[in-house]
C-alpha positions as CSV (number, residue, x, y, z in Angstrom):
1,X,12.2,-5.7,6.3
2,X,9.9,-8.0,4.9
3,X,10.9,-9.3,1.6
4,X,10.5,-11.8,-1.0
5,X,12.4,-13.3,-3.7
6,X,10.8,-15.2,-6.1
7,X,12.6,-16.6,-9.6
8,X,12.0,-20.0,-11.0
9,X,15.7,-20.8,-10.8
10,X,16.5,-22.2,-7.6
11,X,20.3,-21.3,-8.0
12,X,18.9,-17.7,-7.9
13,X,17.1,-18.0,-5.2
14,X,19.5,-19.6,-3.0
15,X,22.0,-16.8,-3.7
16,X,19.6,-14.2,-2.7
17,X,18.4,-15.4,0.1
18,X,22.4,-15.8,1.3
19,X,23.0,-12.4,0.2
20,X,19.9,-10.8,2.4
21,X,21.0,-13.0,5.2
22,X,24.0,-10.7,6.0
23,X,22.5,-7.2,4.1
24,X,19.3,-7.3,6.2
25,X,19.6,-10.0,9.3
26,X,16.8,-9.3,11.8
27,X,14.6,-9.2,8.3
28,X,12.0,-11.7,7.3
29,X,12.6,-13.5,4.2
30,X,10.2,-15.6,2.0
31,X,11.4,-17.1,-1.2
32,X,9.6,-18.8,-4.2
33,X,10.3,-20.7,-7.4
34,X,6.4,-20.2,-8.5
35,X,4.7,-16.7,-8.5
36,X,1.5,-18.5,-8.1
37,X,2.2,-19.2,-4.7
38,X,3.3,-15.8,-3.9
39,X,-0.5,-14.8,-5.3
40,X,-1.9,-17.6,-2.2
41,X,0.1,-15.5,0.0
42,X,-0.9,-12.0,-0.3
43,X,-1.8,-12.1,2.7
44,X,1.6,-12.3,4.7
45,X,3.6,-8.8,5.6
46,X,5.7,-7.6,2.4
47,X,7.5,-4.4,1.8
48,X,9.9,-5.0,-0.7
49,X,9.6,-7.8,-3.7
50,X,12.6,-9.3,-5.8
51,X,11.0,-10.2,-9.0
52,X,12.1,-12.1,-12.0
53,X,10.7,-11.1,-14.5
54,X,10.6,-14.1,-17.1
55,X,8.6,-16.6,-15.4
56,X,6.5,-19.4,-17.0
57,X,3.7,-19.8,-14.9
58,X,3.0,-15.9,-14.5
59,X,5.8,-13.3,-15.6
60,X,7.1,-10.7,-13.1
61,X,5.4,-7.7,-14.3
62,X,1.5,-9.3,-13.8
63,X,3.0,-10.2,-10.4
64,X,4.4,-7.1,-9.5
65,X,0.9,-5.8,-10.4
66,X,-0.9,-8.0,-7.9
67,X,1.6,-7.4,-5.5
68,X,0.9,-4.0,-5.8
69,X,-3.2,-3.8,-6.1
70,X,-2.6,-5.7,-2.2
71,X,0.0,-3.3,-1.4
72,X,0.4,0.1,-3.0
73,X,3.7,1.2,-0.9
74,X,5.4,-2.8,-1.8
75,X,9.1,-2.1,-3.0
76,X,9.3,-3.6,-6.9
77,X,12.5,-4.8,-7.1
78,X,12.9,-6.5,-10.9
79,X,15.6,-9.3,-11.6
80,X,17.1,-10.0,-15.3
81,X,19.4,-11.4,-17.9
82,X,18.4,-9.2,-20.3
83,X,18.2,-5.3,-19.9
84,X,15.7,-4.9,-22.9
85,X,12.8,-6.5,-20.6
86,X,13.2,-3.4,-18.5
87,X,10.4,-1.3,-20.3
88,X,7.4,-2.9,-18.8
89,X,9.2,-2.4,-15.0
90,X,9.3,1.2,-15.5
91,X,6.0,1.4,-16.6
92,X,4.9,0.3,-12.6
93,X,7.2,2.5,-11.5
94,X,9.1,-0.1,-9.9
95,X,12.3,1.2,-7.0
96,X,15.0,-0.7,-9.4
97,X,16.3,-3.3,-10.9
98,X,19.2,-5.9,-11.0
99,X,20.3,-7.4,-14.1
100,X,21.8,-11.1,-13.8
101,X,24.6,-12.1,-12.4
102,X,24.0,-9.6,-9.6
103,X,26.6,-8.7,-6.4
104,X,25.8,-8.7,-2.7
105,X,26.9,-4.8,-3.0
106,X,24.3,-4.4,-6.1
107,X,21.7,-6.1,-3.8
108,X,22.6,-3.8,-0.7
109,X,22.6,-0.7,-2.8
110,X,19.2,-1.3,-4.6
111,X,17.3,-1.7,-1.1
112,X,19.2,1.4,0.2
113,X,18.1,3.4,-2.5
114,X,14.4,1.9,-2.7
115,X,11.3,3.8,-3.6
116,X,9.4,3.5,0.3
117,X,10.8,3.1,3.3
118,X,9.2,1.8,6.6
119,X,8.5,3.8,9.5
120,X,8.3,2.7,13.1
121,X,4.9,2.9,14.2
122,X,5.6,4.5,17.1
123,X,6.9,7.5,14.8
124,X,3.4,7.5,12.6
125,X,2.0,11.3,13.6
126,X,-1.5,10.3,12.6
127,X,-3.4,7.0,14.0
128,X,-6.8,5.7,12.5
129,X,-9.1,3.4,13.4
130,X,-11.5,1.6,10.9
131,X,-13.0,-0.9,12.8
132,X,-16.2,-0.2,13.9
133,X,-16.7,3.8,13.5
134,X,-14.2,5.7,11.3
135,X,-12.3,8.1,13.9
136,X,-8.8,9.5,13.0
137,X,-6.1,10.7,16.1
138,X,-3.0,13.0,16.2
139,X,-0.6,13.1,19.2
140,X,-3.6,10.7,21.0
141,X,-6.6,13.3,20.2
142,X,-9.1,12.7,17.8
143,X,-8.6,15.4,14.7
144,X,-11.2,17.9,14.4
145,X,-12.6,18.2,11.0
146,X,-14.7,21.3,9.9
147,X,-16.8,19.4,7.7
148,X,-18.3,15.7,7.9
149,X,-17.4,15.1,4.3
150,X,-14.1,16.4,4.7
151,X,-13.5,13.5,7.5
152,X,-15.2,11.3,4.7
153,X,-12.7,12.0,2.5
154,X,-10.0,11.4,4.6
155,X,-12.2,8.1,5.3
156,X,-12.4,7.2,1.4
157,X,-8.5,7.6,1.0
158,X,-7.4,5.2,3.8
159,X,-10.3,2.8,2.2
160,X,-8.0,3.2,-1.3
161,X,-4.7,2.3,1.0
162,X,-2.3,5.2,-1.0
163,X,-4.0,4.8,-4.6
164,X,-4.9,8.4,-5.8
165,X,-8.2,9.2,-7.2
166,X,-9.4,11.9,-9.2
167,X,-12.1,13.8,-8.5
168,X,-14.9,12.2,-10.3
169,X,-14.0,9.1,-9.0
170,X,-14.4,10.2,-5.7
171,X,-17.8,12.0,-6.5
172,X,-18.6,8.7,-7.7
173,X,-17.7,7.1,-4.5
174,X,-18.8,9.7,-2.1
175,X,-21.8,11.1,-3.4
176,X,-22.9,8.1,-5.8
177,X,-26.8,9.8,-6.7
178,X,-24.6,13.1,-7.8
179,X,-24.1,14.5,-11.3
180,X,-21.0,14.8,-12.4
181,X,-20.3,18.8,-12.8
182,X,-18.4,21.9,-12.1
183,X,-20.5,22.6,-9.7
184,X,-20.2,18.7,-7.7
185,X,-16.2,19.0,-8.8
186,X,-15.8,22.2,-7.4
187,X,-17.4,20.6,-3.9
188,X,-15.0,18.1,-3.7
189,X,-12.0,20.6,-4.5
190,X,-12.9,22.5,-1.4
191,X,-13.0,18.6,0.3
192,X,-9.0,18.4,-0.4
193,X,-8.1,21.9,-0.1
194,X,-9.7,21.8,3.8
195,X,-8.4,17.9,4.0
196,X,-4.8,19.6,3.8
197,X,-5.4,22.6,5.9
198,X,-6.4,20.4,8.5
199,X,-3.5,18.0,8.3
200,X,-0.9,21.3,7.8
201,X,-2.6,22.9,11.2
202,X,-1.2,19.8,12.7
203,X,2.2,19.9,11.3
204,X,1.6,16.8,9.3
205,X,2.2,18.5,5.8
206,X,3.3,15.8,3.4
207,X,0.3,12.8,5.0
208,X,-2.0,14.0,2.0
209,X,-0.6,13.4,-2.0
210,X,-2.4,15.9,-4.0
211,X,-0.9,15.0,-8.1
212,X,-3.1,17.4,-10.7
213,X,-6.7,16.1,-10.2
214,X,-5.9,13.1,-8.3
215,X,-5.4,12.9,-4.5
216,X,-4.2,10.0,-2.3
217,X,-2.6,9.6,1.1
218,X,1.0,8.7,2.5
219,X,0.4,5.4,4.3
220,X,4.1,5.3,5.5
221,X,2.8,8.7,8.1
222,X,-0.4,6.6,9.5
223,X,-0.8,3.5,11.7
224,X,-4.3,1.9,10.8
225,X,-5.7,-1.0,12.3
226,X,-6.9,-1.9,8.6
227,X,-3.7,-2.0,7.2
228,X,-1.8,-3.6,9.9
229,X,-5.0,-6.7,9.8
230,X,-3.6,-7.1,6.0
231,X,-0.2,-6.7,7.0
232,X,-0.9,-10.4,9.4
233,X,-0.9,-8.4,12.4
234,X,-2.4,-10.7,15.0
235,X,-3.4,-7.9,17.4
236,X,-5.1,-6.1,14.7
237,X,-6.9,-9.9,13.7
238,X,-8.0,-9.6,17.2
239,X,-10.0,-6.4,16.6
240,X,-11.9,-6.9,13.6
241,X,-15.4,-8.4,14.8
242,X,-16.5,-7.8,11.4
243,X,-17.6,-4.2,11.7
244,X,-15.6,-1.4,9.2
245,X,-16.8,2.3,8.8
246,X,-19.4,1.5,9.5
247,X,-21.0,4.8,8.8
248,X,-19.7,5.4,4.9
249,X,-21.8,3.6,2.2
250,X,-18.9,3.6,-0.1
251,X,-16.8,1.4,2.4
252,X,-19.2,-1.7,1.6
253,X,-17.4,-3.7,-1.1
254,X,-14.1,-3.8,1.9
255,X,-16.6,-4.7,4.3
256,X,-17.9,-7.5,2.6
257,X,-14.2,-8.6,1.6
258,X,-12.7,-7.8,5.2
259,X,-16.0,-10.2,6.0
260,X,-15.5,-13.4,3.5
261,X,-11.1,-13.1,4.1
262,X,-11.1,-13.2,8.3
263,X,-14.7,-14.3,9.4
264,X,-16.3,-16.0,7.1
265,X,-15.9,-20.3,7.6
């Protein structure tokens, strides 16, 4: 796994990084006594995060919040003396917390039991390339969609990397000259309904996260060439040349970042 620690108390931090030496040994560990350098290093592959959450240059909560904005699948693990500082933590819906002086047993059982779990690439049923065109692929074929904008849906949700949107936000984002009405809500209705027909024709039932009038997608189910780039992929650095769906307008404001973060001098 990759995981963090970060707590300003170096006697915590030590411990921990002891205690995931043994619980998860073919890991990679980072550690940090300052959350501000965890914000300069967003960059770096993370899965899991063991927060503390009194801090004085930033508190654990704010991080957890950037961690998550950069990662939306990150494991929020909280660490704390005092239990009444939980609140905020469930209010991120973190995967747990430990409360101070924690066990290597506590530590082991809190990353079995942890919100998102990775999955082997090779195991991912559904493979997507942003760079350049968008194109999508299951079992090596690309997936046929019956529409255009059902594909630029499915386009719009790997852009939001799991964060579900409603549907006026994604009328917004799709069709940005559009009213907002029944009529343009009831369009993009049919959008998911066919986005999930499509994936449940393939087998692939649970890749799409539909949640009242929001809808997202599973990332753990997809390898991405996007998402393995942020994830410091070097193979995946090798392939951006600065192009990124290219044909969806509302991919512009990642384009312009993927642009000014990897090509940009």
């Amino acid at each position: 796994m990759n995981i963090i620690g970060v707590d300003d108390k170096k006697a915590i931090i030590i411990t921990l990084e002891k205690m995931l030496k043994k619980i998860d040994p073919d890991g990679q560990h980072r550690f940090y006594t300052n959350p501000l350098d965890v914000v300069g290093d967003l960059d770096k592959p993370l899965d899991t995060a063991f927060l503390d959450i009194e801090m004085p240059e930033m508190n654990g909560v704010e991080l957890a919040k950037r961690i998550i904005q950069r990662y939306p699948q990150c494991n929020i693990i909280f660490l704390t003396g005092h239990t009444e500082y939980m609140l905020p933590a469930f209010d991120i819906h973190s995967s747990g917390y430990l409360v101070k002086p924690f066990s290597s047993d506590m530590v082991r059982d809190v990353l079995e039991h942890r919100r998102y779990r990775s999955t082997d690439i090779k195991k991912k049923p559904v493979k997507v390339q942003c760079f350049g065109s968008f194109e999508a692929f299951s079992r090596n074929k690309p997936i046929q969609f019956s529409r255009k904008k059902t594909k630029e849906l499915f386009a719009l949700l790997i852009d939001c990397k799991g964060e579900k949107c409603n549907v006026d936000t994604i009328i917004v984002r799709m069709e940005p000259t559009a009213d907002i009405n029944s009529s343009t809500r009831s369009q993009i209705r049919v959008y998911i309904s066919n986005l999930i027909r499509v994936f449940g024709s393939l087998g692939i039932c649970d890749i799409v996260i539909k949640e009242n009038n929001a809808v997202g997608i599973n990332m753990s189910l997809i390898d991405c060439d996007y998402y393995r780039l942020l994830d410091g992929d070097p193979i995946a650095r090798s392939q951006y040349m600065g192009e990124y769906m290219t044909q969806y307008e509302f991919a512009e404001k990642t384009r312009a970042w993927l642009f000014n973060n990897y090509l940009k001098k």
